[in-house]
C-alpha positions as CSV (number, residue, x, y, z in Angstrom):
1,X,0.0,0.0,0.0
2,X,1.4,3.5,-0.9
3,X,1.6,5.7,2.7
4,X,1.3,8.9,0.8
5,X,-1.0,8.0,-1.7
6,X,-3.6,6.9,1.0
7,X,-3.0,10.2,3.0
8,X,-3.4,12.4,0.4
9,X,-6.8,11.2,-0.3
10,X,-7.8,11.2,3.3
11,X,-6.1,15.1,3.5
12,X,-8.3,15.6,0.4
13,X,-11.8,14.2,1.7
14,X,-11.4,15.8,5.0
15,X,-10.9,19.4,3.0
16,X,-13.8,18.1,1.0
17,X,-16.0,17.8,4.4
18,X,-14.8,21.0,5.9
19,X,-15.5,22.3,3.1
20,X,-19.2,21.1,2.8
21,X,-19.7,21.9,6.3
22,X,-18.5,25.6,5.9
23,X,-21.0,26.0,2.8
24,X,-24.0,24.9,5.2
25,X,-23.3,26.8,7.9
26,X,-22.6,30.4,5.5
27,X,-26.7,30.7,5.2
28,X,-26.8,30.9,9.1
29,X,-23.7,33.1,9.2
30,X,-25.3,35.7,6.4
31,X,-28.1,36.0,8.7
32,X,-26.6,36.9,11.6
33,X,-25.2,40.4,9.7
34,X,-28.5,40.9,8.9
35,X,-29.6,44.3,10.1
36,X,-31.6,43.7,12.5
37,X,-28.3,42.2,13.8
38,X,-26.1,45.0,13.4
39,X,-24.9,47.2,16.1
40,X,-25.3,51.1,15.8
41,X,-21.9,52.7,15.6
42,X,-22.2,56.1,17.3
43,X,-19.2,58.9,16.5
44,X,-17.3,59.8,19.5
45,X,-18.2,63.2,20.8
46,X,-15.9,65.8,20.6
47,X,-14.3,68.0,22.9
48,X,-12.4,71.0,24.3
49,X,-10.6,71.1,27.5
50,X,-9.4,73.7,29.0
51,X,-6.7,73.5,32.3
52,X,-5.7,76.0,34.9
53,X,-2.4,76.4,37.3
54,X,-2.7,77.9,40.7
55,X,-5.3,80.6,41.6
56,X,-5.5,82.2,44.3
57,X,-8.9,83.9,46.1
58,X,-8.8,85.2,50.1
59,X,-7.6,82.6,52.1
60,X,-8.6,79.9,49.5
61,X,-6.5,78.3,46.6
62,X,-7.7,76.0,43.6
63,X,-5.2,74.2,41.6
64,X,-5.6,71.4,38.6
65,X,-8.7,73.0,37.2
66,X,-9.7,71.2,34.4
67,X,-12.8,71.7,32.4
68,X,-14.4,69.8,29.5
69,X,-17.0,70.7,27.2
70,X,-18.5,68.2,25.0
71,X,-19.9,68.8,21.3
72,X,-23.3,67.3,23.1
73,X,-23.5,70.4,25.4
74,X,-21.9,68.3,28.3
75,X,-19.4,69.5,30.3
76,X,-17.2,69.0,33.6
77,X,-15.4,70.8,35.7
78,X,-12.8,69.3,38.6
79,X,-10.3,70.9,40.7
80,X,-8.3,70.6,44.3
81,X,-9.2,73.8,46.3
82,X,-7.7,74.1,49.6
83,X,-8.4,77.1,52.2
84,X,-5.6,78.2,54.7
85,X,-7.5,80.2,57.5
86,X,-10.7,79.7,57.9
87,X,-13.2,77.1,60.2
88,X,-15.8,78.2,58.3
89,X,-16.4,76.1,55.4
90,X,-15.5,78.4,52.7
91,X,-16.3,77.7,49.5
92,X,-14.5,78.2,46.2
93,X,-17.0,79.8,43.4
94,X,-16.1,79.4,40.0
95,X,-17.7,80.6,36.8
96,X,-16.4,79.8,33.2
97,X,-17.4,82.5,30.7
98,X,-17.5,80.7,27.4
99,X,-16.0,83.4,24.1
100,X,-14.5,82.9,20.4
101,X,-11.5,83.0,19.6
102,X,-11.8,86.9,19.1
103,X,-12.9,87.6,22.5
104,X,-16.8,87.8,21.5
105,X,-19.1,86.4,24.4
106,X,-20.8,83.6,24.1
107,X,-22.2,81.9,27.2
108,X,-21.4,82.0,30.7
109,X,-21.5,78.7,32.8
110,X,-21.7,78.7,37.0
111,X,-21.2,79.2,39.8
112,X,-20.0,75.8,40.5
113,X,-19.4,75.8,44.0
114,X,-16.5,73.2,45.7
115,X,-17.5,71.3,49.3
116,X,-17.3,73.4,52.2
117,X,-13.7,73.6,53.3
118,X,-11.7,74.0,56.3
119,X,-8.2,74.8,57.4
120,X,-5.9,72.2,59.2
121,X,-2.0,72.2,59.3
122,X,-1.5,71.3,56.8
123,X,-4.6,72.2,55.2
124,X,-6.7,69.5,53.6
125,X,-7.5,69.2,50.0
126,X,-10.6,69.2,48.7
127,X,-11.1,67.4,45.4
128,X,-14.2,67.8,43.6
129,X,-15.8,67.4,40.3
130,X,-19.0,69.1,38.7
131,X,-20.7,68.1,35.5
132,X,-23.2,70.8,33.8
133,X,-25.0,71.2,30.6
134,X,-24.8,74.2,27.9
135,X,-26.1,75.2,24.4
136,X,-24.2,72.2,21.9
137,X,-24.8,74.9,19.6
138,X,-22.1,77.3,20.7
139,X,-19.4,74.3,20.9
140,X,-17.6,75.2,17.7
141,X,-17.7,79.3,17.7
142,X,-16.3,78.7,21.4
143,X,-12.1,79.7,21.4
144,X,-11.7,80.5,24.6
145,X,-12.7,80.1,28.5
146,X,-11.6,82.2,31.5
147,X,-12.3,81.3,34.6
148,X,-14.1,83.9,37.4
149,X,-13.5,82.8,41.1
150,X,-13.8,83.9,44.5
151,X,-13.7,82.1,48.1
């Protein structure tokens, strides 16, 4: 009996089954990328974000501000504020005024308000986070963002 001979027929009929199988089963596979099966691809949102360094406000500080506005009109704004004097709870206020690029208003978003904060040695940091909506409308005229604050 040849080896290779008998092999090759045996390579060949089990391609030839694979095969069949494979051509059986591509009805079931077509149907599953029907489009009732297909998944909704959704384009990421886009967005601006603006940072801030140190500021400073009475006894109060705020450092890595960050704030992100969203194509959706979704935004948030996070920071560490920290106050160095006071029992009181003070809070940091900050409002974001929204303009283009030459300096034209467009929108003005706050006061979003930090945790009430107290003084220690060394004073604790608060770290907080705010989410807010705006007008998705204004998202690409807006160029720049300052940032009004007091404490």
């Amino acid at each position: 009996m040849n080896v290779p001979k008998l092999l090759g027929g045996a390579t060949a009929g089990i391609a030839a089954g694979l095969l069949a199988i494979a051509v059986s089963a591509a009805p079931a596979l077509a149907d599953s990328n029907s489009g009732a099966a297909k998944q909704a691809r959704v384009a990421p949102a886009l967005s601006q974000v603006w940072t801030w360094g140190t500021l400073r406000s009475g006894d109060c500080q705020e450092t890595n501000g960050r704030l992100t506005l969203n194509s959706d009109g979704t935004g948030d704004f996070s920071a560490d504020t920290l106050t160095f004097q006071t029992h009181t709870h003070d809070v940091w206020h900050a409002t974001f005024n929204l303009s283009t690029a030459g300096g034209t208003h467009l929108a003005s978003i706050g006061s979003l308000d930090s945790p009430g904060m107290s003084d220690g040695n060394p004073p604790p940091v608060y770290h907080w986070d705010r989410t807010f909506k705006f007008d998705p409308g204004l998202f690409g005229a807006i160029g720049a963002v300052s940032q009004s604050h007091s404490c």
